[in-house]
Every structure is written in structure tokens, then in C-alpha cells.
PDB file of N, CA, C and O in Angstrom, chain B, residues numbered from 101:
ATOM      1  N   UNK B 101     117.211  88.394  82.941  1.00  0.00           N
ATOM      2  CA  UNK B 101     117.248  88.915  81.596  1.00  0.00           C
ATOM      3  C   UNK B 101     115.848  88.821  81.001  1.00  0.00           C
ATOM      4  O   UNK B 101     115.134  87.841  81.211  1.00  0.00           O
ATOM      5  N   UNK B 102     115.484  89.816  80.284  1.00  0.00           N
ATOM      6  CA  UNK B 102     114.081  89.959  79.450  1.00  0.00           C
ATOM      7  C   UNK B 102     114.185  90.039  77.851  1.00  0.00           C
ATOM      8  O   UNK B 102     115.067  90.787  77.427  1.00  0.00           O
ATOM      9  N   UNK B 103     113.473  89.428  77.005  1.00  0.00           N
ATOM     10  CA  UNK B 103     113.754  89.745  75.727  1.00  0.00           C
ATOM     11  C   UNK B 103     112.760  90.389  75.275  1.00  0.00           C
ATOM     12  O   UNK B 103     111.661  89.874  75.479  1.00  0.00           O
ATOM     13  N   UNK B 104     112.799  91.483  74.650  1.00  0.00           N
ATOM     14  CA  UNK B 104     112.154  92.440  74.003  1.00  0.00           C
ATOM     15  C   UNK B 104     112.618  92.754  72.862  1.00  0.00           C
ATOM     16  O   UNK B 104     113.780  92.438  72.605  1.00  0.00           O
ATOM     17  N   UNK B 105     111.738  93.529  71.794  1.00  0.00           N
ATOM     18  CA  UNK B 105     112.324  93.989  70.237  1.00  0.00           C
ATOM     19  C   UNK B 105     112.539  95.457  70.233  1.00  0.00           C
ATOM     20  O   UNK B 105     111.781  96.203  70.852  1.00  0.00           O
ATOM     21  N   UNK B 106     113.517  95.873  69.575  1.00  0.00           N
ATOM     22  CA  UNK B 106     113.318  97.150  68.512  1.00  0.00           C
ATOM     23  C   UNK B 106     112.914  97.639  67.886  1.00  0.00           C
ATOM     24  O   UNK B 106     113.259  97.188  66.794  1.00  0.00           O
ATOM     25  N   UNK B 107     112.142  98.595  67.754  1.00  0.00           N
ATOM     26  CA  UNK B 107     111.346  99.230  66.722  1.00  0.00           C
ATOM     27  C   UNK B 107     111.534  99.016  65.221  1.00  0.00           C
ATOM     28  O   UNK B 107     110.839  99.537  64.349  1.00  0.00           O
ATOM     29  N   UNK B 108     112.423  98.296  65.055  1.00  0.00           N
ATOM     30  CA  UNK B 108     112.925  97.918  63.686  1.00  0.00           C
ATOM     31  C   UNK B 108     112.603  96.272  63.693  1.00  0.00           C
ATOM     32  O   UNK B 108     112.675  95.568  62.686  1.00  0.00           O
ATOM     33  N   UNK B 109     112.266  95.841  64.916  1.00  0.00           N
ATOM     34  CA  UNK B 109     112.310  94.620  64.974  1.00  0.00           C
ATOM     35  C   UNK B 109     112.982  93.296  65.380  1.00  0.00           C
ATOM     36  O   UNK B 109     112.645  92.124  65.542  1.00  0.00           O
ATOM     37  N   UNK B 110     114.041  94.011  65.461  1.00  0.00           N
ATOM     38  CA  UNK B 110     115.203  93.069  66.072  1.00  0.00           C
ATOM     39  C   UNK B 110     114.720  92.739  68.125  1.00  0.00           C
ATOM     40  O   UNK B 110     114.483  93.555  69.017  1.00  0.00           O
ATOM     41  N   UNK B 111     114.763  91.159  68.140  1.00  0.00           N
ATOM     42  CA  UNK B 111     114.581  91.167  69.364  1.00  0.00           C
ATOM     43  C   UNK B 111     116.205  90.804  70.056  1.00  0.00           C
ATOM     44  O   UNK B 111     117.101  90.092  69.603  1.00  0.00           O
ATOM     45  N   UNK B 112     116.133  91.663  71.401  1.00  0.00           N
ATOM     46  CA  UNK B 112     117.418  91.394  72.333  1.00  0.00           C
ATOM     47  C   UNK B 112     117.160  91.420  73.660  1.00  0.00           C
ATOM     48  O   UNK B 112     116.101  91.759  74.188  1.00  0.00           O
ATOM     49  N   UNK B 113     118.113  91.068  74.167  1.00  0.00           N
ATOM     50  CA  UNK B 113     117.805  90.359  75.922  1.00  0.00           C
ATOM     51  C   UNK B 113     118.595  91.435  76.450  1.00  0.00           C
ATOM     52  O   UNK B 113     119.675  91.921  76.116  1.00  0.00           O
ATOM     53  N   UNK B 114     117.645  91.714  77.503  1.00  0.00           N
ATOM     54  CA  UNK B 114     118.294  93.257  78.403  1.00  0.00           C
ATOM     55  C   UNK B 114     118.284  92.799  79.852  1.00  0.00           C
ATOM     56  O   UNK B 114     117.372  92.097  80.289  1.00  0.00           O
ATOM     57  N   UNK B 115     119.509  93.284  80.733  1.00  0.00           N
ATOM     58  CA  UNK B 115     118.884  92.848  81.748  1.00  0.00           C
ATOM     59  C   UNK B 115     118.251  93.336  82.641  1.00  0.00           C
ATOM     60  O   UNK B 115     118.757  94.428  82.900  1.00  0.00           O
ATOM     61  N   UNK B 116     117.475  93.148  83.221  1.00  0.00           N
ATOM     62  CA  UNK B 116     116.010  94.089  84.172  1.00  0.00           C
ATOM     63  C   UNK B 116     116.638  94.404  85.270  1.00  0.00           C
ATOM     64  O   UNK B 116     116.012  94.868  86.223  1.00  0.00           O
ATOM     65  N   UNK B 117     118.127  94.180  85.317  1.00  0.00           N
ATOM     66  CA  UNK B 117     118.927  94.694  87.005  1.00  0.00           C
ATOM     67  C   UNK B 117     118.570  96.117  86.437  1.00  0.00           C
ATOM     68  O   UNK B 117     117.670  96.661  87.076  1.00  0.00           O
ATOM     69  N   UNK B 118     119.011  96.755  85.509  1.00  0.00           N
ATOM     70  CA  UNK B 118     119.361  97.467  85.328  1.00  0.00           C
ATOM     71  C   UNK B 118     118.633  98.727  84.705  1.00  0.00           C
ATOM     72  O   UNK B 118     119.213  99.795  84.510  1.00  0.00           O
ATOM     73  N   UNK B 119     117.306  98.492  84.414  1.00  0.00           N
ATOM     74  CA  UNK B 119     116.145  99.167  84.276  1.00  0.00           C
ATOM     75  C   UNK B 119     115.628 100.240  85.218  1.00  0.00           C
ATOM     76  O   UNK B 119     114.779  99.957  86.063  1.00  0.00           O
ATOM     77  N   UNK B 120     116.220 101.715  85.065  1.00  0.00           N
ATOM     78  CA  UNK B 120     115.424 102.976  86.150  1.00  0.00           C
ATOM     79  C   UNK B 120     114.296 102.997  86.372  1.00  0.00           C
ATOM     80  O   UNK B 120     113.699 103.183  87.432  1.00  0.00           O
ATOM     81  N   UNK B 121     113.681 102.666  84.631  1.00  0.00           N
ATOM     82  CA  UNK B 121     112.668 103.136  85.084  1.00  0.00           C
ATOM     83  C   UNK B 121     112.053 103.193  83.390  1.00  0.00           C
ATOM     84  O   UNK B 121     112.671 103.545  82.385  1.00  0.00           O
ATOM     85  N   UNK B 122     110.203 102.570  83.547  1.00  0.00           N
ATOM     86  CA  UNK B 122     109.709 102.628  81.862  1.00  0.00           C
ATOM     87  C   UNK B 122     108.190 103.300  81.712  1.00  0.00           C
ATOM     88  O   UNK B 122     107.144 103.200  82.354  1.00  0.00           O
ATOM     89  N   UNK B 123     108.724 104.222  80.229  1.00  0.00           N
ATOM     90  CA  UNK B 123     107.397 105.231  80.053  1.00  0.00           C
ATOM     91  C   UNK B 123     107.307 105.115  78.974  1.00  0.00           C
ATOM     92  O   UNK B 123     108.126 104.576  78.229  1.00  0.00           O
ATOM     93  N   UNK B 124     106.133 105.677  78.647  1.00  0.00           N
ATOM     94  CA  UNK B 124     105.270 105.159  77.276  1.00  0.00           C
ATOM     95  C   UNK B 124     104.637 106.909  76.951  1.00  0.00           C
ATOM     96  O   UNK B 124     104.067 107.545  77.838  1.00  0.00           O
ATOM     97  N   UNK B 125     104.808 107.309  75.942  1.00  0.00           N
ATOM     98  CA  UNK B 125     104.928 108.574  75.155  1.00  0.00           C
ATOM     99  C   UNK B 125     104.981 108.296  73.876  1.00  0.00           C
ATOM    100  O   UNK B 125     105.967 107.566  73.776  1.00  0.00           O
ATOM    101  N   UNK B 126     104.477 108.446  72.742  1.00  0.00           N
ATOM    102  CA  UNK B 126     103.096 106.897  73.129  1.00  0.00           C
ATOM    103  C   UNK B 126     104.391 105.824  73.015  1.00  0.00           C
ATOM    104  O   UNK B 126     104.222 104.902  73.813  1.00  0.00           O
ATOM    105  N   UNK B 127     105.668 105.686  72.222  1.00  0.00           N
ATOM    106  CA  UNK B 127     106.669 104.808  72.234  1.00  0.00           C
ATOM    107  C   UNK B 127     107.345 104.178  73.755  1.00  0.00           C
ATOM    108  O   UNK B 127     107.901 104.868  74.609  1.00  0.00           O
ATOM    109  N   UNK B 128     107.180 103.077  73.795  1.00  0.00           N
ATOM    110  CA  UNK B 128     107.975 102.627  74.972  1.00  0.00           C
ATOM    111  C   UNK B 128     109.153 102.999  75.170  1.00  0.00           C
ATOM    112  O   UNK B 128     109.833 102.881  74.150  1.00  0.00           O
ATOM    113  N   UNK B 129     109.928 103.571  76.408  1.00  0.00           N
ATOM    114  CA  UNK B 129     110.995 104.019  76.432  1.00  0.00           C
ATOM    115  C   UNK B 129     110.917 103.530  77.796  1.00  0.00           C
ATOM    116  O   UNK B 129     110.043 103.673  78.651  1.00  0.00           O
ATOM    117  N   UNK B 130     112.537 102.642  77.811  1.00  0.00           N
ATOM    118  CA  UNK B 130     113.378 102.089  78.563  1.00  0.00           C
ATOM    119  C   UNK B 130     114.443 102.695  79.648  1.00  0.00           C
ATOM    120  O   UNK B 130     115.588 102.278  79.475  1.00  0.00           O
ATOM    121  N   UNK B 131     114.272 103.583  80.711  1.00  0.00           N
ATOM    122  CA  UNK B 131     115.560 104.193  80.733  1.00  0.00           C
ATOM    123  C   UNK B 131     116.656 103.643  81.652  1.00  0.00           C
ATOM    124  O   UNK B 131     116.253 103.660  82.815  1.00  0.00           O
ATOM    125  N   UNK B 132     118.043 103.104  81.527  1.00  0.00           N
ATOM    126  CA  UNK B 132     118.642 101.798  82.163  1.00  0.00           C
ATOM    127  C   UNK B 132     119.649 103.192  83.538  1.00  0.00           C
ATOM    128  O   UNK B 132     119.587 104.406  83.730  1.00  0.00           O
ATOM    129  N   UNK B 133     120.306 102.220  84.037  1.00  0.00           N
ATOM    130  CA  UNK B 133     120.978 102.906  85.078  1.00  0.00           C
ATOM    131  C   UNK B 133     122.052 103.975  84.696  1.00  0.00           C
ATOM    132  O   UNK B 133     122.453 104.913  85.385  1.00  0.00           O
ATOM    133  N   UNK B 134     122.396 103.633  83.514  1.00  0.00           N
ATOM    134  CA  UNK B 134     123.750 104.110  82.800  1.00  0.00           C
ATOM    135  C   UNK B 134     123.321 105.693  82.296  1.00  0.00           C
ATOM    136  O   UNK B 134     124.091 106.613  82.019  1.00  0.00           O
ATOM    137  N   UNK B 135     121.781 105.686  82.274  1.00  0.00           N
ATOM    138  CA  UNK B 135     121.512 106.901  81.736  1.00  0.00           C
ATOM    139  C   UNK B 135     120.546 106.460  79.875  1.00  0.00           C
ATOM    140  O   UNK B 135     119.507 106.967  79.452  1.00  0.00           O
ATOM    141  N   UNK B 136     121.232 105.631  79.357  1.00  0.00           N
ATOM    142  CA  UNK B 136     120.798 105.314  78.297  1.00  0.00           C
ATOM    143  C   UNK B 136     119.501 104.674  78.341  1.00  0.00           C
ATOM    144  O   UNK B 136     119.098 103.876  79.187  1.00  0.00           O
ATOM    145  N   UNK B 137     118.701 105.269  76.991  1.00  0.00           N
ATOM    146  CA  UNK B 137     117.593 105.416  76.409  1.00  0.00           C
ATOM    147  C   UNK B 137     117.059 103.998  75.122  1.00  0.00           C
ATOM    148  O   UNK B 137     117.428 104.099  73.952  1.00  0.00           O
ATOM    149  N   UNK B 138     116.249 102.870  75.558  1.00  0.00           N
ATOM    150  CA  UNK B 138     116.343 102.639  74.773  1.00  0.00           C
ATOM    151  C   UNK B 138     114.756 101.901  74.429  1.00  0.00           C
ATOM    152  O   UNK B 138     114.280 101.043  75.172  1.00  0.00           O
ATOM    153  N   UNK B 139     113.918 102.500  72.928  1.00  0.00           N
ATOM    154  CA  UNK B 139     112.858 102.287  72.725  1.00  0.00           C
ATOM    155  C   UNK B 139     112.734 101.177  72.552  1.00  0.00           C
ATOM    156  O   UNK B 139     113.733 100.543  72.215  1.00  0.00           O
ATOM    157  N   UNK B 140     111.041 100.271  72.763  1.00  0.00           N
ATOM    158  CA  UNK B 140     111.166  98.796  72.690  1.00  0.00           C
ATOM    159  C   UNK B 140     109.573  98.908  72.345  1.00  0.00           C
ATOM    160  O   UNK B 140     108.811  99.757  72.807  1.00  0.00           O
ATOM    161  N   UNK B 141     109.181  97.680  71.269  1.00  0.00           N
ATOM    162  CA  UNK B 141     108.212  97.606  70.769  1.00  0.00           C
ATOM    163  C   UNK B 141     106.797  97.170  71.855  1.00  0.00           C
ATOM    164  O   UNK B 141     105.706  97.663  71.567  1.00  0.00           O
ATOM    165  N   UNK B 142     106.878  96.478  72.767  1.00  0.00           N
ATOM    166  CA  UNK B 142     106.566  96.052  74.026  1.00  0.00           C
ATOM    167  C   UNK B 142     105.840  96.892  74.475  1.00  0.00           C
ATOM    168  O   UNK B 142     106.538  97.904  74.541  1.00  0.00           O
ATOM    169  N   UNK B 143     104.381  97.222  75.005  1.00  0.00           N
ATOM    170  CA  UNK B 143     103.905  98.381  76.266  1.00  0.00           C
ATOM    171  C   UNK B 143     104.635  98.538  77.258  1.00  0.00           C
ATOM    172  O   UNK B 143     105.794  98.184  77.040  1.00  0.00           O
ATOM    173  N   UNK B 144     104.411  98.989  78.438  1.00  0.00           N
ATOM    174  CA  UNK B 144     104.750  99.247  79.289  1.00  0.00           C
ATOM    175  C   UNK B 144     103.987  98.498  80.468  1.00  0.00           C
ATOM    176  O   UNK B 144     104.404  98.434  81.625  1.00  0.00           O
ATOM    177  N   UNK B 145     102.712  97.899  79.959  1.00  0.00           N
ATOM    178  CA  UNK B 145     102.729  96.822  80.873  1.00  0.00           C
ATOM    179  C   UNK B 145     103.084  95.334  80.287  1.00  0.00           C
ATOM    180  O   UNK B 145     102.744  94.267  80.798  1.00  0.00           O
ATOM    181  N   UNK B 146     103.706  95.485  79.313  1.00  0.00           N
ATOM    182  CA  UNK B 146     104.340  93.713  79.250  1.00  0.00           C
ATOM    183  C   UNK B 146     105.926  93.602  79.600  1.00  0.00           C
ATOM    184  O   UNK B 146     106.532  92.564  79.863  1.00  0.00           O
ATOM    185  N   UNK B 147     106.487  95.013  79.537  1.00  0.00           N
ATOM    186  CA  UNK B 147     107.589  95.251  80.097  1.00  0.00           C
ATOM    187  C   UNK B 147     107.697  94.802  81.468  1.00  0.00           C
ATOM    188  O   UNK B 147     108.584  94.027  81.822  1.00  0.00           O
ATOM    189  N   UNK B 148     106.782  95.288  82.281  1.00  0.00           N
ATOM    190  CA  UNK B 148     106.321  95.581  83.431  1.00  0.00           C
ATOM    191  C   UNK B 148     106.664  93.665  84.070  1.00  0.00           C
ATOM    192  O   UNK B 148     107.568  93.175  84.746  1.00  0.00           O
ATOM    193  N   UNK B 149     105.424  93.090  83.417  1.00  0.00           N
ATOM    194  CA  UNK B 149     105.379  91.929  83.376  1.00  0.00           C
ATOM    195  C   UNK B 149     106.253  90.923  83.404  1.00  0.00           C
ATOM    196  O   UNK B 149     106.192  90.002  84.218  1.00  0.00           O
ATOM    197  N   UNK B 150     107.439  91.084  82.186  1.00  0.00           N
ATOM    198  CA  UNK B 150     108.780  90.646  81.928  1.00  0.00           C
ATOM    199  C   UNK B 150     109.362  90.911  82.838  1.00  0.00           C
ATOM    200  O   UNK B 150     110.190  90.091  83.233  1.00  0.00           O
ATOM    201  N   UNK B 151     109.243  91.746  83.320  1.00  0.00           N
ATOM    202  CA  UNK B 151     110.225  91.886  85.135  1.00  0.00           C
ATOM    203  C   UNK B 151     110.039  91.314  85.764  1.00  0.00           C
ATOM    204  O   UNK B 151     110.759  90.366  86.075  1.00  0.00           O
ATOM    205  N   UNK B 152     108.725  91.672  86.386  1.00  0.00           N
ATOM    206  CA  UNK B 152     108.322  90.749  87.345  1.00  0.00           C
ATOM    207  C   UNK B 152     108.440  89.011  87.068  1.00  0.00           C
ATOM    208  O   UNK B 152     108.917  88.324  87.971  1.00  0.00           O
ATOM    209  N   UNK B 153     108.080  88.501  86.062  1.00  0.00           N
ATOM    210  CA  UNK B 153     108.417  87.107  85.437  1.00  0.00           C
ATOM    211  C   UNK B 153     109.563  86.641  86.020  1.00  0.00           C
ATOM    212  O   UNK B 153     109.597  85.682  86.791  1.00  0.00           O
ATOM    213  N   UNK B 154     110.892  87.563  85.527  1.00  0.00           N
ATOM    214  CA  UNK B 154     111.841  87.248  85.623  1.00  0.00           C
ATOM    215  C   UNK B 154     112.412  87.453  87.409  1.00  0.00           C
ATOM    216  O   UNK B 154     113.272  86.649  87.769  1.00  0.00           O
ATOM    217  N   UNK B 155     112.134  88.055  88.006  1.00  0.00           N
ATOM    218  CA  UNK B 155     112.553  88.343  89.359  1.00  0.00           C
ATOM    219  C   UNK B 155     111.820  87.229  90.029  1.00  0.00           C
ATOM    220  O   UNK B 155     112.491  86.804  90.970  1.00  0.00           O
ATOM    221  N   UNK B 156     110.622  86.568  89.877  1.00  0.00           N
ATOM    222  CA  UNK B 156     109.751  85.744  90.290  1.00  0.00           C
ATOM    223  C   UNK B 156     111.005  84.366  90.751  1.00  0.00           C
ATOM    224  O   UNK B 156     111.414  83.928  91.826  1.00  0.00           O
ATOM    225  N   UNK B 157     111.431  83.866  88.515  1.00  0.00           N
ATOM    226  CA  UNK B 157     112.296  82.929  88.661  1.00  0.00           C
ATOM    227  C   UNK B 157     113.902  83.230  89.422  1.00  0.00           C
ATOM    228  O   UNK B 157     114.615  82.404  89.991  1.00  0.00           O
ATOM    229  N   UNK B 158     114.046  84.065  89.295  1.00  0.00           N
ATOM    230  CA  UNK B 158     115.114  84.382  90.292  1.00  0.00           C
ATOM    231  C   UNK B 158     114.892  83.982  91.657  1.00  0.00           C
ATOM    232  O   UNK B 158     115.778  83.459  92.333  1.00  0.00           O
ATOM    233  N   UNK B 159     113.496  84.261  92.163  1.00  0.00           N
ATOM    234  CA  UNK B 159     113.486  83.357  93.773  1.00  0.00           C
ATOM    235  C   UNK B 159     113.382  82.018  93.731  1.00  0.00           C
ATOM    236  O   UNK B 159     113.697  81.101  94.489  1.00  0.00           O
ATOM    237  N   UNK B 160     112.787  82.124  92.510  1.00  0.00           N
ATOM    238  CA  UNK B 160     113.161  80.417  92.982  1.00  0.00           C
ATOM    239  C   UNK B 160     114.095  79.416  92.330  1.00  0.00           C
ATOM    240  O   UNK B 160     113.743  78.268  92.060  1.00  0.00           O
ATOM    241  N   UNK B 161     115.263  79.891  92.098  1.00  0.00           N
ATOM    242  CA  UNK B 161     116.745  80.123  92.299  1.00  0.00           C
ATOM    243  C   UNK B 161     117.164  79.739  93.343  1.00  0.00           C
ATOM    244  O   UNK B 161     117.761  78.674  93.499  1.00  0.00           O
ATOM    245  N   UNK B 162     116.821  80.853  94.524  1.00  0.00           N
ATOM    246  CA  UNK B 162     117.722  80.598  95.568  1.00  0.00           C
ATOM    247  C   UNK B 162     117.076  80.239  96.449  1.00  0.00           C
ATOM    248  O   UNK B 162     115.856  80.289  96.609  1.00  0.00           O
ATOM    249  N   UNK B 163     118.272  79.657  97.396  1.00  0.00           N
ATOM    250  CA  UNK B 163     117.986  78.924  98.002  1.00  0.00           C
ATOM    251  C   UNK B 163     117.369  78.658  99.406  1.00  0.00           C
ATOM    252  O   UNK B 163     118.177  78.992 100.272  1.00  0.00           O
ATOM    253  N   UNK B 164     116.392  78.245  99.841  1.00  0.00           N
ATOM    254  CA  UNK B 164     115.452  78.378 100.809  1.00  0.00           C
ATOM    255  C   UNK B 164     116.242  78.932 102.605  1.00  0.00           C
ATOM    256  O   UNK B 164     117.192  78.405 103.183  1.00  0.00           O
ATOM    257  N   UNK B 165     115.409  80.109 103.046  1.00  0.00           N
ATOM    258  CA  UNK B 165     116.959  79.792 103.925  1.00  0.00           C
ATOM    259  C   UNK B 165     116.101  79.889 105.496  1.00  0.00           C
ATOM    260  O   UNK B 165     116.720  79.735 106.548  1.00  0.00           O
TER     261      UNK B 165
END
């Protein structure tokens, strides 16, 4: 999970399974698996970042094999 804000400001936790794919026009736009669209105050490389962060702690999670 990543937390990012809304253009209004509100921050919420999304989860990065589920992220297609993120572009910047000039607004960050999120686009998730479902099809849905959703802008986030964040670039596109701290987005970027927040993924990777989070997939990082996910390995080391599990368990050594």
C-alpha cells in the first residue's frame, strides 16, 4: 500500500498491486487495473518511488527460500 493525496488534499492509501500504469499531463494520473482514473498530487517520479519502496518491503517479508 502507498499513501498519496488528492488534489483537494485529502491523503489515501492505494494499493500499488493494482496500478496499470502512471502519467503526468502535467496532473498526475493514476490508471488502476479496474480501468479507473485517479489524479494524485505526487509526480510521477515519487509515485514511481512509493512503489518501488513498497515492493522492496514486501521482500523482505518473505521468507528466505
Amino acid at each position: 500500500m502507498i499513501s498519496v493525496t488528492r488534489l483537494n488534499g485529502k491523503r489515501f492509501v492505494l494499493n500499488a498491486e493494482l496500478i496499470r500504469t502512471v502519467e503526468e499531463n502535467p496532473d498526475t494520473v493514476i490508471t488502476l487495473v479496474s480501468g479507473e482514473h485517479i489524479v494524485v498530487r505526487e509526480d510521477l517520479d515519487e509515485v514511481v518511488r512509493l512503489v518501488l519502496e513498497y515492493r522492496r518491503h514486501l521482500r523482505t517479508l518473505a521468507p528466505a527460500s
